[in-house]
N, C-alpha and C positions, 0 to 999 in steps of 0.2 A: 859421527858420534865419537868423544872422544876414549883415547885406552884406558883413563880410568872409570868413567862411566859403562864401559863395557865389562872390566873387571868388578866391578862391583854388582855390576847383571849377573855374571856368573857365580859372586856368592851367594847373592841371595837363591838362584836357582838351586844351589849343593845345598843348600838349608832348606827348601823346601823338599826335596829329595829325599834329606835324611829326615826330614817330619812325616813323609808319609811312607817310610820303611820301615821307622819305628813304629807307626799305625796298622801298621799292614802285620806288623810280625806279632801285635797286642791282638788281633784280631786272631788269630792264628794261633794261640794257645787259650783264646776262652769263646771260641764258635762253637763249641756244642761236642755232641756224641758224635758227629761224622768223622771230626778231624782224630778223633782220641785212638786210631791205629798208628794215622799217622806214617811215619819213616818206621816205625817198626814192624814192618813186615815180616822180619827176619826172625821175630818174636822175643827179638834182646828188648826188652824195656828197661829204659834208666831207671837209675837206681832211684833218684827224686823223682820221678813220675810213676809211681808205682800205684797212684790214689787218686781217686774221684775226688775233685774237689766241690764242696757244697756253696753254691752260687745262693739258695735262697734257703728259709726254713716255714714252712707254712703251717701254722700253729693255730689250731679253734676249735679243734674237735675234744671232745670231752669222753671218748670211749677210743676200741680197736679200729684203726684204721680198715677196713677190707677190700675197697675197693677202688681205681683211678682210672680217669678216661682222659684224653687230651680232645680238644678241641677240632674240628676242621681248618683248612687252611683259610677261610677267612675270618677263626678264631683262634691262632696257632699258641697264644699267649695264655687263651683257657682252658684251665682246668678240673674239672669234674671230680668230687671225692664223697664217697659214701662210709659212716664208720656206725657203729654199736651203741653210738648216742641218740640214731635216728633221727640224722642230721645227712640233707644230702648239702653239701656247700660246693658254690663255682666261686674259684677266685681268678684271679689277673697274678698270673706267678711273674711277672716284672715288677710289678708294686707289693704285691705280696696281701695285696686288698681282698677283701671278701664281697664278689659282686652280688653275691645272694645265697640265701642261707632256705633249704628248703626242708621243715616237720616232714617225717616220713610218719605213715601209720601204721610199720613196723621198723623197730630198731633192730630185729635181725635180719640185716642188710649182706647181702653178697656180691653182689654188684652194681656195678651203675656205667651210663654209656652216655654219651652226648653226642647227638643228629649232625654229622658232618660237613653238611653242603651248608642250610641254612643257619644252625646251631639255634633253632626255636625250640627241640625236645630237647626232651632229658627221662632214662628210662634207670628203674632200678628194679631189683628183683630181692627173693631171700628165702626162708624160709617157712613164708605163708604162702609160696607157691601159685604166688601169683606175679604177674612183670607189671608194672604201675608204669607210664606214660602220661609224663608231663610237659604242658607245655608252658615253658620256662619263659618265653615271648613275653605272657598277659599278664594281667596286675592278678587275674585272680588264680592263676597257676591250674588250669583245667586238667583234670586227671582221666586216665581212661586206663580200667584195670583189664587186664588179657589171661584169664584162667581159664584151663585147658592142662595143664602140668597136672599129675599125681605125686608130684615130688618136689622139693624144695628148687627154685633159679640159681645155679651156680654162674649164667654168664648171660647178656647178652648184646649184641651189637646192631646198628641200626643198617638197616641195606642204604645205597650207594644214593637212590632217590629219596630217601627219608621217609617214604610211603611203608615200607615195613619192616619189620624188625625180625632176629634170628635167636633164638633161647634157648639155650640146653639147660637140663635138668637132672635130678636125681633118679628121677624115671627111667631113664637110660636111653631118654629121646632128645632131639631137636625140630623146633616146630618152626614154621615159616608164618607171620602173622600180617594180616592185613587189618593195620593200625586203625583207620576210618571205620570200617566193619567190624573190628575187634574179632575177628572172625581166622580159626588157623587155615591157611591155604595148604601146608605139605607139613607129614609128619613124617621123621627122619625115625628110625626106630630098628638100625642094623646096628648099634653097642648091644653089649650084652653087661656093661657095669654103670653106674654114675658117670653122667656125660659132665666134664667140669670147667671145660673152656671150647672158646670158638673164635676161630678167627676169620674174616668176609677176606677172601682174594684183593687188592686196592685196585687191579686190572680190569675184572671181572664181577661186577657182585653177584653172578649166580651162582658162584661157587665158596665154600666156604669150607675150612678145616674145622676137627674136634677132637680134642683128646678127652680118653674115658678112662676109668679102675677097669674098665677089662682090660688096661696094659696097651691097648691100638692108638695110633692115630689114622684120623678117616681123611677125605677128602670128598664132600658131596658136591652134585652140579643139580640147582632147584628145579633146570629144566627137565633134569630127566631120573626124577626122584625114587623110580624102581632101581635105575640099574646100581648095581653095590658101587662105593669110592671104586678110587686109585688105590686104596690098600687091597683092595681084592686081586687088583692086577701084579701088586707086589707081592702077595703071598705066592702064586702061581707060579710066578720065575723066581724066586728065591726061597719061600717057604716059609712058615709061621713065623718062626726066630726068627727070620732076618729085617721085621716090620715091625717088632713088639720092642717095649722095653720091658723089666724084668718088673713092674709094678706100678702102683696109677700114675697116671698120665696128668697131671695139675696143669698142664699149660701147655699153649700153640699161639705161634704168632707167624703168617705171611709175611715173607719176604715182599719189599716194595713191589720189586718185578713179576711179581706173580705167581713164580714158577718154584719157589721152595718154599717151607713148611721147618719152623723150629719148636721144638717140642722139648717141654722138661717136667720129669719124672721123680717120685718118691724114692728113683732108685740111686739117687744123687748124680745124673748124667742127662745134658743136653744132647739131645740129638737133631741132624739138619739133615730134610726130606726134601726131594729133587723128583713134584709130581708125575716129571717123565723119566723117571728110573724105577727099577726095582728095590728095593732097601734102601738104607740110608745113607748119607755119603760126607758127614762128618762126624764126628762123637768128640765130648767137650766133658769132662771130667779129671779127679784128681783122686789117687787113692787117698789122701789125708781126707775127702772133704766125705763126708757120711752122713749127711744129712739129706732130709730133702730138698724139693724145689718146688716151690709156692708159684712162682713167676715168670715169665720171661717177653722178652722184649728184642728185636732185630731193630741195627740201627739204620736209617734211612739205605745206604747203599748195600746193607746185610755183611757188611765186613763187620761187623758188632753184632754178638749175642751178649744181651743183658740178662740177668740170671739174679730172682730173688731166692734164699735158702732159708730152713728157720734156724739159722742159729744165728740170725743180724744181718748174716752179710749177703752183700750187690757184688756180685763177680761178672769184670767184660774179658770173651771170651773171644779171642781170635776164631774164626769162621775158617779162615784160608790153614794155617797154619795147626792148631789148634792147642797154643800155649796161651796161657792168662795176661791179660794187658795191665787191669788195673781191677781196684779194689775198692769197696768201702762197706760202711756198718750201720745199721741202726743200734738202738738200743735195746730193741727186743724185734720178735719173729717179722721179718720180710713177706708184707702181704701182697703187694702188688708193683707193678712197673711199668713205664712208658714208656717211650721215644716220642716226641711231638713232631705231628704233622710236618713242621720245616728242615725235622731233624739236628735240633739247633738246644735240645737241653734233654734229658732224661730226669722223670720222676718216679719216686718210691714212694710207697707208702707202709707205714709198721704199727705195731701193735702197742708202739708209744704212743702213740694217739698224735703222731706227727707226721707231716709230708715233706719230703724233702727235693729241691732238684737241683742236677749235679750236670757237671761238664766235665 
């Protein structure tokens, strides 16, 4: 071969090189909520990167946003939105398309979940206290109501098989239902206020967290529905303080790995629970910030806590550290928030009557 044929191998090799380092480093600044700690460990964030940037805007709701669910991983692109128009919609957040638009027969709507393995349900709950289970699969959208609550559905999540589902309520219970039988299998009933979120283990689905207005977060295991959570064993070695926050409890979300528990509070402070310790073992606040917390959300590896508040704003929260990474807003109250299944976008939902999702 000769040396200019050879020298001309080599440019074109340094040119294919620098095309895929410049792909590699585009990649790398819009992959999602994983990468968004990043190099900053040290909890210095640049001064430009101080914000969420909004990758899409997902716009058809006609009322309050209240509620968002992302898909399973063989739906990681959909997503689940329930709002005040009585309207539950899945769209496709890369096209930003509406795959279906579901009539609810109550618009007071509180939540909504979508079945993770197969993605054929879709479950919503509210204020008629009842959790409605649909199956989003068939042309005629087959419903099957689950009442047993005394109180309105603040949350519910489907177990790991799709066979049943998990509901906390205003009652100050959570119930274990078996979906086919419409029938509750365990009633959870150790809060003593409004149970208002729940979050299933992703390791485990016999286990599930809850935060309640009596101020607790619990930890239940379905198998052994007498014995009290892991909060019982954290009061014991550290004491009532050291397990409570100072006001209700809006939100819980499991970490991937199974083993932490994030919780955010009316009392404007995340807290991050470690089910094999006694109390807490990060705290994630700001004295300027005096609002509540509507929301939250761990990002796939839990180096990200997502944080909705009502006064607009999504705050990402360093976990390790516990300084603020990045920021952003809606235009009115923070109702809900994700992380998607591949951990590759985070979505909000507000009182705009809009969904947003952000890298």
């Amino acid at each position: 071969m000769s040396e200019s044929k050879i020298d001309d191998l080599k440019a074109e090799l340094a040119a294919v090189n620098a095309k895929l380092t410049a792909l590699a480093q585009e990649k790398a600044s819009t992959d999602g909520c994983e990468e968004v700690a990043g190099s900053w460990g040290d909890g210095n964030v640049p001064e430009n990167a101080s914000k969420m940037i909004t990758r899409r805007v997902l716009k058809g709701h006609f009322g309050k946003v209240y509620a968002c669910n992302w898909g399973g991983k063989e739906n990681s692109a959909t997503l689940a939105s329930a709002a005040q128009d009585g309207k539950l919609i899945l769209w496709d957040t890369l096209s930003t398309n509406k795959l279906d638009a579901i009539a609810l027969k109550s618009s007071w709507v509180m939540t909504c979940a979508l079945e993770q393995t197969k993605g054929g349900l879709a479950a919503t709950g509210g204020l008629d206290n009842i959790c409605t289970v649909t199956d989003i699969s068939s042309q005629s959208k087959r419903t099957d109501q689950l009442a047993d609550h005394d109180g309105y559905i603040s949350c519910a999540r489907f177990t790991g098989d799709g066979a049943g589902i998990i509901t906390s309520s205003g009652d100050s219970t959570c119930k274990l239902w078996d979906i086919s039988r419409k029938q509750v299998t365990t009633t959870f009933d150790y809060h003593t206020g409004d149970v208002m979120s729940i979050s299933i283990n992703p390791t485990d689905e016999h286990v599930f967290a809850s935060g309640s207005c009596d101020t607790t977060v619990r930890v239940f295991d379905t198998r052994d529905p007498v014995k009290f959570s892991h909060m019982t064993r954290w009061a014991e070695a550290g004491g009532e303080d050291s397990c409570n926050h100072e006001s209700d409890v809006n939100a819980v979300d499991f970490m991937s790995n199974g083993t932490c528990v994030a919780s955010g509070s009316d009392d404007s402070t995340c807290k991050l629970w470690d089910i094999r310790a006694p109390g807490f073992i990060g705290l994630y606040k700001d004295e300027k910030i005096v609002t509540g917390i509507t929301s939250i959300a761990l990002s796939k590896q839990g180096r990200i806590v997502f944080a909705g508040y009502d006064d607009n704003k999504i705050i990402a929260w360093d976990t390790m550290t516990g300084g603020k990474l990045k920021d952003a807003d809606h235009e009115n109250r923070v109702s809900c928030v994700g992380v998607s299944s591949n951990g590759h976008a985070l979505a909000t939902g507000s009182w705009d009557m809009s969904l947003k999702i952000w890298s």
